[in-house]
C-alpha positions, 0 to 999 in steps of 0.5 A: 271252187271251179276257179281253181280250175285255171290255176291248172294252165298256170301251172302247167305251162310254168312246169314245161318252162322250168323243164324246157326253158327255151327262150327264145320261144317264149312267146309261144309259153304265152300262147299255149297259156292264153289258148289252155285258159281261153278253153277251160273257161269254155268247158266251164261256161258250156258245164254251167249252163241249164237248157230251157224248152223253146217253141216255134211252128214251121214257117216252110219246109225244104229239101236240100238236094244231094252235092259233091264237092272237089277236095284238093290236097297238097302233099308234101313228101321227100325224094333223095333229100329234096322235098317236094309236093304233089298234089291229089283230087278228091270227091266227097258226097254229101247226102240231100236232106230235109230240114223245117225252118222255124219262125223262131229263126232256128231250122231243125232237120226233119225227115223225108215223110214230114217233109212229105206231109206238110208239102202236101198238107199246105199244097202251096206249091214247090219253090227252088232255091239256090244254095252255096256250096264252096268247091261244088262241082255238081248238086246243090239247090233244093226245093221248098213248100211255104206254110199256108198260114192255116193254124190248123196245118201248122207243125210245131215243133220244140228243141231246146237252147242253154242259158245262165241260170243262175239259181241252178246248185246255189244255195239261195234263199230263192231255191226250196228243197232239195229233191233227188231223182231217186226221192222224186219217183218215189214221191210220184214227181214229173221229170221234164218231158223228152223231146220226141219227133221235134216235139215234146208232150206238154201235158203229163198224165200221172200214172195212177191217173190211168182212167183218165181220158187225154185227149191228143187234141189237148196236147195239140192244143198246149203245143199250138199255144207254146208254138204260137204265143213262145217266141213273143212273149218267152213262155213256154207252157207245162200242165201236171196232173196229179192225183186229188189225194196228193194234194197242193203240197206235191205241187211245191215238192215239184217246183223244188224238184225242178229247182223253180223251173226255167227262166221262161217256164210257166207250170200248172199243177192240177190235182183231178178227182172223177166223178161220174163221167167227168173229172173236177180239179180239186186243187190248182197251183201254177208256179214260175218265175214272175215277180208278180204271179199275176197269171198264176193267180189269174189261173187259179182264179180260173180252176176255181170257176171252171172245176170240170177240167177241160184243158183246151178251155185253159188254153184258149184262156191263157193264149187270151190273157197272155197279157199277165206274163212277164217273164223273170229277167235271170241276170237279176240273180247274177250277183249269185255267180255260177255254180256246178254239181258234184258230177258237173264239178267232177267232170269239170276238172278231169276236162281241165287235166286232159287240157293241161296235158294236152296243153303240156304235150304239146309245149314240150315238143315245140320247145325241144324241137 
């Protein structure tokens, strides 16, 4: 259906033709075509695309000194029928900031107190760098503090990237039930994690589990894992805890709600009972894209002989057999295509109106110039 969506430039541009009809300028209906196709088809490529979860540790941390830049301005102005130019100076400041690169490649901005921290934390000493910056008068630079390689000084950190999924909306034999959001809560299912501070908690806690006693170092111990065995291998950990009496089918309600999960995705659905001063797993179901769910089956294997949850032992045990993870390669569903929701569509088409105004505005007033 999206495809239609470029019959809008089309047309668009032929209506300002028959209206204007310059010919001599028809090279510029040509342009004003290509640029108003070129920006739909962005609008629905950035529409289209889900966001996967992605993990990484700082490998530094830096502060980016405050600089000034030289602006120039040329002006162009008339005095008695002659046009003339002058041209104006100005200064723009740009603030000092503080960023953390990740050994992921990406850097992400921090602010000055974790910057502070880990500088102090790690104590290996400040490093200046040089920075450029084109027209800088003054300023620039900074300085920076590399990671001690200690794991546990490290600072993780997660954000997220966007991807084709090409599973997402499309009515493949591979997706299960819908579920909306609004059945979802009512059915005691796990929206994805926020990211909050750089990081996001892995582990989520059922809210009827509210005796049950997580322990930070558990999530630490998840973030560590996904931070450190992430960019090699392409996972990204998950663990859902949920009550024993909602039993393994809330684990398969939870995959349809989230549509399989990402690409790189590797779930684990518990259901925890207490007895006494502990809490047993009852029932275990992990889910993810494998085409063989040999981790899934290894994981399960585990709960089985390990029934007192202890999550920093299943850590410790995944980061150990992260040898059975492959994960799924997605351009196997591309023949699929791409496929938008009803609001995705919505707001794909009004986005594409408001291009082939613009795109009308301005073709009509070069060619009645």
């Amino acid at each position: 259906m999206h495809k239609a969506g470029y019959i809008l430039p089309v047309a668009t541009v032929i209506a300002v033709f028959a209206v204007t009809w310059n010919i001599g300028l028809w090279w510029v209906y040509l342009i004003a075509l290509a640029v108003s196709e070129a920006v739909v088809f962005l609008l629905f490529n950035g529409i289209s695309k889900d966001r996967e979860f992605i993990s990484g540790y700082a490998t530094q941390v830096r502060h980016y000194n405050a600089w000034t830049e030289r602006v120039t301005h040329v002006e162009t102005y008339t005095v008695n029928g002659k046009t003339q130019t002058r041209t104006r100076v100005s200064y723009v400041h740009h603030p000092e900031y503080w960023a953390m690169p990740l050994n992921t490649g990406t850097e992400i901005n921090i602010s000055h107190r974790l910057f502070e921290y880990c500088s102090g934390l790690w104590g290996t000493g400040s490093v200046h760098f040089s920075t450029f910056h084109p027209n800088c008068v003054t300023g620039g630079g900074g300085q920076s503090y590399d990671w001690d390689g200690i794991e546990d000084h490290a600072q993780t950190a997660t954000y997220t990237q966007r991807y084709k999924n090409y599973l997402q909306y499309s009515h493949s034999i591979y997706r299960g039930d819908r579920i909306s959001r609004k059945e979802a809560r009512s059915m005691g299912l796990f929206d994805y994690p926020d990211i909050t501070d750089n990081e996001q908690r892995v582990i989520c806690l059922s809210p009827e589990l509210n005796d049950f006693p997580l322990e930070e170092s558990d999530q630490v111990a998840f973030q560590r894992l996904n931070a450190f065995v992430g960019k090699d291998h392409q996972v990204h950990f998950l663990v859902l805890l949920f009550t024993a009496d909602k039993g393994i089918n809330q684990a398969l309600y939870q995959r349809d709600y989230w549509e399989g999960g990402n690409k790189n995705e590797f779930t684990t659905c518990l259901g925890i009972r207490k007895e006494g001063d502990t809490f047993k797993v009852t029932w275990s179901k992990p889910f993810s894209w494998m085409d063989t769910p040999t981790l899934e089956t290894a994981a399960m294997d585990w709960f089985i002989s390990h029934p007192i949850l202890d999550l920093n032992a299943y850590a410790v045990w995944l980061r150990e057999n992260i040898g059975l993870w492959k994960r799924k390669e997605f351009n196997d569903f591309k023949y699929l295509g791409r496929h938008l929701s009803k609001a995705q569509t919505i707001l794909y088409y009004i986005l594409t109106a408001l291009v082939c105004a613009a795109t009308a505005f301005t073709l009509y007033a070069i060619c009645k110039q």
